[in-house]
C-alpha positions in Angstrom: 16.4 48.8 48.1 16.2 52.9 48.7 18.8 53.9 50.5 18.4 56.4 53.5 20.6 59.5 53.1 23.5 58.8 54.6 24.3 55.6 52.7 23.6 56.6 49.5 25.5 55.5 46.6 27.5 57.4 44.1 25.7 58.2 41.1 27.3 56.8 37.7 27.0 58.5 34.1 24.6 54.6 33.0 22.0 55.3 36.3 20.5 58.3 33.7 19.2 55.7 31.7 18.8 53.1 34.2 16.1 55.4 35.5 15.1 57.0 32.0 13.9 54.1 30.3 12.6 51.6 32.6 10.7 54.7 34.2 9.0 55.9 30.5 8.1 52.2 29.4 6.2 52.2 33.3 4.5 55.6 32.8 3.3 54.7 29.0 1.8 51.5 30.3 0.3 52.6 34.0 -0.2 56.2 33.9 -0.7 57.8 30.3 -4.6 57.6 29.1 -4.7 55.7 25.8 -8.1 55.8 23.7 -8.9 52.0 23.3 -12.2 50.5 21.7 -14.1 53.6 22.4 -12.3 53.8 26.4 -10.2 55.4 28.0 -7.9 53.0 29.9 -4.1 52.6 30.2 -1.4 50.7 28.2 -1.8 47.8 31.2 -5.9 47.5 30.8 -5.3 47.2 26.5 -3.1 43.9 27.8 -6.0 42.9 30.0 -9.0 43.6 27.7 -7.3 41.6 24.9 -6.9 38.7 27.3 -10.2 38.9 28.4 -11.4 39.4 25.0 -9.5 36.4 23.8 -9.6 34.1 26.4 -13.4 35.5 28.4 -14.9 31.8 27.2 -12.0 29.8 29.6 -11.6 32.4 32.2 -14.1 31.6 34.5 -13.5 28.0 34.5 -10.1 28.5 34.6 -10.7 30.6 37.5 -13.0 27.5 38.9 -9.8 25.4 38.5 -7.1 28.0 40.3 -10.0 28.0 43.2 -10.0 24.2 43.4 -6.2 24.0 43.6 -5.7 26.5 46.2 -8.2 25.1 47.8 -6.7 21.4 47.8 -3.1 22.8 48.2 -3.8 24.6 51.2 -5.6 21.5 53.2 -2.8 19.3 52.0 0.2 21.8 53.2 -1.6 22.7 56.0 -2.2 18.9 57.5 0.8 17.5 56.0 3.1 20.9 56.2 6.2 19.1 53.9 9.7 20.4 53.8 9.8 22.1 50.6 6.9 24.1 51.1 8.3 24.9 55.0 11.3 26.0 53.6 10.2 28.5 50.8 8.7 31.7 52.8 6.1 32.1 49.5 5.1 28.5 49.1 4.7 28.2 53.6 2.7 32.1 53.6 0.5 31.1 50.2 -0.7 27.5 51.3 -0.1 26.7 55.0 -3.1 29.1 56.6 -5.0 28.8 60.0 -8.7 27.7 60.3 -10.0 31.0 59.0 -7.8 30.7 55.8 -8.5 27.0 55.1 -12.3 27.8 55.5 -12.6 30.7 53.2 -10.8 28.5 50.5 -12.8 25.6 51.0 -15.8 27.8 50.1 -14.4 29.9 47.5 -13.9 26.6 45.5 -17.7 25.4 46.4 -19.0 28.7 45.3 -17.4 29.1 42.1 -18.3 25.3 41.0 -22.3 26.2 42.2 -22.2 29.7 39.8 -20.4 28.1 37.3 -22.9 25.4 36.9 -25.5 27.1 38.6 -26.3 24.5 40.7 -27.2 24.9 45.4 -29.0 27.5 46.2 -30.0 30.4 43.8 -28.3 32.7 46.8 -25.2 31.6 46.0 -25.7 30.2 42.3 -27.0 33.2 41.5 -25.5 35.7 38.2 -26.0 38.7 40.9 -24.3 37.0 43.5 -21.7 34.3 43.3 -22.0 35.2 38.7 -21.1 38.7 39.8 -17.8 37.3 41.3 -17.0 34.3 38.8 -17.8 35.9 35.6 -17.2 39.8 36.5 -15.0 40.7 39.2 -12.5 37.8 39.2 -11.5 37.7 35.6 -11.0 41.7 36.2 -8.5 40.8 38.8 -7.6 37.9 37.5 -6.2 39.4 34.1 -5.0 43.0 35.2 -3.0 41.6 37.9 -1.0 39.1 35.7 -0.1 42.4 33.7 0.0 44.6 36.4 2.2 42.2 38.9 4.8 41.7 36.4 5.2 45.2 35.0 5.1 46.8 38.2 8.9 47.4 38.7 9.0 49.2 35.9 7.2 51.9 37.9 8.8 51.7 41.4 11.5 49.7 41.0 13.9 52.5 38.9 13.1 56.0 40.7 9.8 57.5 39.1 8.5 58.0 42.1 11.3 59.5 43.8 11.5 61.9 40.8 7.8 62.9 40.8 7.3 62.6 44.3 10.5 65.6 45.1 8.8 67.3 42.4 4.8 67.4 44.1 6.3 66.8 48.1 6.1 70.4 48.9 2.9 70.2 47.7 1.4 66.9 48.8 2.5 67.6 52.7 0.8 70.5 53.2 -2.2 69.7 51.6 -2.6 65.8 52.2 -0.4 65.2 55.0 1.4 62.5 52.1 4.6 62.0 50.8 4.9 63.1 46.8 5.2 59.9 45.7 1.7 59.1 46.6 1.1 60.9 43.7 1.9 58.0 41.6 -0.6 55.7 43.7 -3.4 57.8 42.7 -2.5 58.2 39.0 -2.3 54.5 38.4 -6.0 54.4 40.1 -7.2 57.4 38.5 -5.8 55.8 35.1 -6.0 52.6 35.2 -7.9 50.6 38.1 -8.4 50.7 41.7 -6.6 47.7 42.9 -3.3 49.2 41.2 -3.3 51.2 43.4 -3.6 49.5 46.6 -1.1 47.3 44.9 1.5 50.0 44.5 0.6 51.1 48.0 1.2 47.9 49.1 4.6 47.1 47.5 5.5 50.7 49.0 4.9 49.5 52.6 6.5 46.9 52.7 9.3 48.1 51.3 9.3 50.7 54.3 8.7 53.7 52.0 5.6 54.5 53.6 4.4 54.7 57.2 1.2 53.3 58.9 -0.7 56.6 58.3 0.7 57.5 54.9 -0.3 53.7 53.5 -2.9 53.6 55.1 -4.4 57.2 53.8 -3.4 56.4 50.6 -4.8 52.7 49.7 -8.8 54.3 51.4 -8.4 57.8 50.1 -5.9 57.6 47.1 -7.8 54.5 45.5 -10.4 56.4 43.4 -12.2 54.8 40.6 -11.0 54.8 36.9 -12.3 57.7 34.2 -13.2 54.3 32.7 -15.3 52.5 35.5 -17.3 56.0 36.2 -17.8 56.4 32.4 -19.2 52.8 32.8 -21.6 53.6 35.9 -22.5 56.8 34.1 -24.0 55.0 31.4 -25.7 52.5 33.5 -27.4 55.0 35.1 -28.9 56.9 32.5 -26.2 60.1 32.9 -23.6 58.9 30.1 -25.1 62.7 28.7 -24.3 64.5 31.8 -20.4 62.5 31.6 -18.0 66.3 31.8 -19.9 67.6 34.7 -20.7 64.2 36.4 -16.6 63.2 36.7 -16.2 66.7 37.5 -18.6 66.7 41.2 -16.7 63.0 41.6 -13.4 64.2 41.4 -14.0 67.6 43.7 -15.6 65.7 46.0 -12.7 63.1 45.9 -10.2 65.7 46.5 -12.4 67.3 49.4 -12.5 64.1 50.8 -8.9 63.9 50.4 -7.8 66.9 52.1 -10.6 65.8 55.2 -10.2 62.2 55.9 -6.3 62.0 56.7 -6.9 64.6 59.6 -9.8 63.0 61.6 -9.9 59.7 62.9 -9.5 56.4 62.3 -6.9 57.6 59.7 -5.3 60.6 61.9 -4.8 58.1 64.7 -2.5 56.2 62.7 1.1 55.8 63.7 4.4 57.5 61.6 6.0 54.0 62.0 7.1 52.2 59.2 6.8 48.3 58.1 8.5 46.7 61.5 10.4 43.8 59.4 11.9 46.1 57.0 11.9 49.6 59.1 12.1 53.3 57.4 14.0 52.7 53.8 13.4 56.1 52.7 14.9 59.8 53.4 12.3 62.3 50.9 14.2 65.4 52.8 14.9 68.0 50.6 17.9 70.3 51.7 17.2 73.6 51.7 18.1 75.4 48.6 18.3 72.5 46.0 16.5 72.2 43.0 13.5 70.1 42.5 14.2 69.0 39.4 18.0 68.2 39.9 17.2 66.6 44.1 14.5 64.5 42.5 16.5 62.9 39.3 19.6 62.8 41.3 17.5 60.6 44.0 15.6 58.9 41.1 18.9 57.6 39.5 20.2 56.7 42.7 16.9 54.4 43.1 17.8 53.3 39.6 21.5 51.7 40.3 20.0 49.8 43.2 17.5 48.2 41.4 17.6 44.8 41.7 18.9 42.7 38.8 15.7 42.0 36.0 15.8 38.0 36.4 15.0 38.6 40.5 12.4 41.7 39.8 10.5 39.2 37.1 10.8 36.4 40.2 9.1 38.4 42.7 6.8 39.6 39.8 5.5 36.1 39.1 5.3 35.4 42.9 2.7 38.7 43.4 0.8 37.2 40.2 0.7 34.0 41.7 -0.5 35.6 45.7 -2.9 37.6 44.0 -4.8 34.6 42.1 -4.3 31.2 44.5 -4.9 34.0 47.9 -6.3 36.9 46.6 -9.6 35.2 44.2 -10.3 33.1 47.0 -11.3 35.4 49.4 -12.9 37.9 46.9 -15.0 34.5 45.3 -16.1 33.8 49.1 -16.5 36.9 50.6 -17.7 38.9 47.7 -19.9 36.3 47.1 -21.1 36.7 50.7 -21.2 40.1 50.8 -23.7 40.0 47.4 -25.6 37.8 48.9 -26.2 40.0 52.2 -26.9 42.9 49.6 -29.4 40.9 47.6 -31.6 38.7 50.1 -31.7 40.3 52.9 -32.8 43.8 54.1 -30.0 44.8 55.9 -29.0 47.5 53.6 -32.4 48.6 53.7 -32.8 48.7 57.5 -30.0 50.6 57.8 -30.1 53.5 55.5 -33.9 54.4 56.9 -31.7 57.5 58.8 -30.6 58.6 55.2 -34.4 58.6 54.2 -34.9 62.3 55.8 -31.7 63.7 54.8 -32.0 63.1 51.1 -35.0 64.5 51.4 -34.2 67.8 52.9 -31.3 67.8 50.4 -34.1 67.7 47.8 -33.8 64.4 46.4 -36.8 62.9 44.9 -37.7 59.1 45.8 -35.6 59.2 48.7 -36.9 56.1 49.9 -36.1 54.1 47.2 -32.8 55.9 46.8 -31.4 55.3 50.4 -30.5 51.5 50.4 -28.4 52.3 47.3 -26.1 54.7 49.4 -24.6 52.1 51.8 -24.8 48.8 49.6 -21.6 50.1 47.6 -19.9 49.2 50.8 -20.6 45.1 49.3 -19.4 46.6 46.2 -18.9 49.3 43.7 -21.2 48.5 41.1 -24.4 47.3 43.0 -25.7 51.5 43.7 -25.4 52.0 39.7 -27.1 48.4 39.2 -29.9 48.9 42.0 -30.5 52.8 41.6 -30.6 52.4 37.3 -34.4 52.1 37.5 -34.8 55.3 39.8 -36.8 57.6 37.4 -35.4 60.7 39.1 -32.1 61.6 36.9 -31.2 64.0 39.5 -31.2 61.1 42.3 -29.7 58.7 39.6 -26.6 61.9 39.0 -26.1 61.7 42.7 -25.9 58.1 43.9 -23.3 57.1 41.2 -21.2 59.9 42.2 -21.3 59.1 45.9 -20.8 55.3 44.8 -18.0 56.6 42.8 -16.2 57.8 45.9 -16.6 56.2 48.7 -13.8 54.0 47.2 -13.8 51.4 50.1 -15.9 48.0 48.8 -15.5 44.3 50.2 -15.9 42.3 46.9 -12.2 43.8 45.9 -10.6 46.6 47.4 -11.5 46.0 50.8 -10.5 42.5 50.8 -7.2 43.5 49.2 -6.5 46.0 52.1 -7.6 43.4 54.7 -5.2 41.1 53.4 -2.4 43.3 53.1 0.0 44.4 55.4 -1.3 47.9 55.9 -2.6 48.2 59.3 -6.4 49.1 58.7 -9.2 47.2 60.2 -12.6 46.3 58.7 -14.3 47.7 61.5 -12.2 51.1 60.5 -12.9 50.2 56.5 -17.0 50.8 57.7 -16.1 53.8 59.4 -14.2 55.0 56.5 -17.0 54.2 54.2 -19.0 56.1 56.3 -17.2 59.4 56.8 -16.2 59.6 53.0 -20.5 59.1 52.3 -21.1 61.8 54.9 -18.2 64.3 53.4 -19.1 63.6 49.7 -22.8 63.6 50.0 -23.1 67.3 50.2 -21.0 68.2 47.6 -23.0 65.8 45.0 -26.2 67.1 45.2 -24.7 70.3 45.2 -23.1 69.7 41.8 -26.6 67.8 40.6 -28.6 70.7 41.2 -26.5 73.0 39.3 -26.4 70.3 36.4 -29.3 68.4 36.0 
């Protein structure tokens, strides 16, 4: 555990490569772009893809499986509540749950067995609905988080990000109102996927090294999408040509964005507290005068020698792996699935966007109409604007609804149900207004970029 200032420990000649080597194995496999079957992706995503490459038959009923146990587990604790289970704090917070809980697990595990055999209604059954979960999203979480729950100490645990974030603080403040090791959060998105980065962002508030504000700023603002996922929504949409300048307008406008959304509210309103059970576990003061360099690896190998000993880090590793698949799935099975199914068979999404229809078209957007829906159903998920808006003949309307897609970051078939689920102190009714504010900011700066472009 970090210590604050005045307790800290004495720094001994082995913390150097306590922090040193731990600390390069976690950059080279979250943070440093590897070229991979024609990808760009990260040392953690090669582990997943080969899994899902050599295991994509079993996955989903595997998945099926995991859904039916949690399911069965959590009625059985619940009802029955026995002594082993009350007296381990994971076993009693994965599988005793209230009504609410119980509910969405009992669905989960009905959904996935009617899109597995594509059996009940098509709504649910569905390969764009409850398919989309089962076969798409779930084995994505499902495979990068057995990698990326394991291996995570390797970049928290040993002081990279005390080291990088002295290095960037003077310049994160200022400009994002964050800590510098926030820094790290948005590589391991930008890198790798989304959800490490909520992940990292979680595991830092709980730890009490971030406030309210500063996680929650950093799991809706920090969370961008993969060079990866866009090249993969690029291509969908007809613009794979138009890839340089495309990620370019994405990632100014998700720097605008950035700099924007952590001063107004629902974000700005958010307290400097930090995690009640644990409080603040952090001092990133630098005294006046020090070096960069020398505050930041001093504090780095000071994180290093209070690491916790490898057989405990790989323990609480397997217990997030474990969260993420019997808790985690569940919800994004049943309320992705719910969310699609809003999205595809109803006119919600429709209804709602009519505003956007003049505004797109003052903005010069051609088939604005059919364009609009595709601007708030990210909001069910990332990949439904690319998916809904490929057959838009306009490539200037196509260029600019994948980038908005692209970054307004917050989506309820993953990343918004991780958030939700977390710790951090953000609402869904403050996720919509999020989603909404980042559409409005990054909007503009889209179709500004696609007229220059295309």
């Amino acid at each position: 555990m970090t210590m604050l200032q005045s307790e800290k420990k004495t720094i001994q000649p082995a913390d150097t490569w306590k922090f040193l080597i731990p600390s390069i194995i976690g950059a080279l496999l979250f943070l440093c772009p590897i070229s991979y079957n024609g990808e760009i992706t990260i040392g953690v995503g090669i582990l997943a893809s080969f899994l899902l490459t050599t295991f994509g038959d079993v996955i989903p009923p595997f998945i099926v499986i995991l859904l039916g146990f949690s399911a069965i587990a959590s009625l059985t604790a619940t009802a029955l509540k026995p002594a082993f289970v009350q007296n381990s704090p994971f076993l009693r917070s994965t599988f005793i749950n209230g009504p609410f809980g119980l509910i969405v697990r009992v669905l989960a595990f009905a959904f996935g067995i009617m899109a597995y055999y594509e059996i009940g209604p098509e709504a649910i059954a569905s390969r764009n609905t409850g398919g989309v979960v089962l076969y798409d999203l779930a084995p994505v979480l499902l495979t990068w988080f057995l990698f990326a729950g394991i291996l995570l100490p390797l970049l928290v645990e040993f002081g990279l990000m005390e080291f990088v974030g002295a290095l960037v603080n003077k310049f994160m403040r200022p400009v994002f109102t964050l800590p510098g090791r926030s820094s790290i959060d948005a590589m391991a998105s930008w890198m790798g996927a989304a959800p490490v980065g909520v992940l990292v962002t979680m595991k830092q508030y709980d730890e009490g090294n971030y406030t309210e504000r500063e996680a929650s700023v950093i799991a809706t603002t920090f969370s961008i999408a993969s060079v990866a996922f866009s090249l993969v929504v690029a291509n969908v949409v007809g613009i794979g040509h138009l890839f340089l300048p495309f990620y370019l307008a994405v990632s100014v406008a998700c720097l605008v964005a950035a700099v924007i959304m952590p001063r107004i509210p629902p974000l700005s309103r958010k307290k400097d507290t930090y995690y009640a059970p644990v409080g603040k576990q952090i001092d990133d003061t630098i005294p006046e005068g020090a070096s960069l360099f020398q505050w930041g690896f001093d504090e780095a190998r000071r994180k290093a020698n209070g690491a916790a000993s490898p057989k405990k880090l790989a323990l609480v590793g397997i217990e997030t792996v474990l969260d993420i698949w019997l808790a985690l799935i569940p919800l994004v099975m049943a309320l992705g699935t719910l969310a699609l199914i809003v999205a595809e068979y109803t006119p919600l999404f429709q209804i709602i966007s009519y505003p956007l229809i003049p505004v797109l078209t003052l903005m010069g957007l051609p088939e604005a109409a059919a364009a609009a829906p595709t601007f708030l159903v990210g909001f069910a998920d990332m990949f439904l604007p690319a998916v809904l808006g490929s057959g838009i003949e306009s490539e200037l309307t196509r260029f600019v609804l994948a980038g908005v897609s692209l970054t307004q970051i917050i989506y309820m078939s993953e990343i918004g149900i991780l958030i939700l689920r977390s710790n951090i102190p953000v609402k869904f009714w403050e996720l919509a207004v999020i989603f909404i504010l980042r559409t409005i900011i990054t909007l503009p700066i889209l179709v500004l970029f696609g007229h220059l472009f295309v």
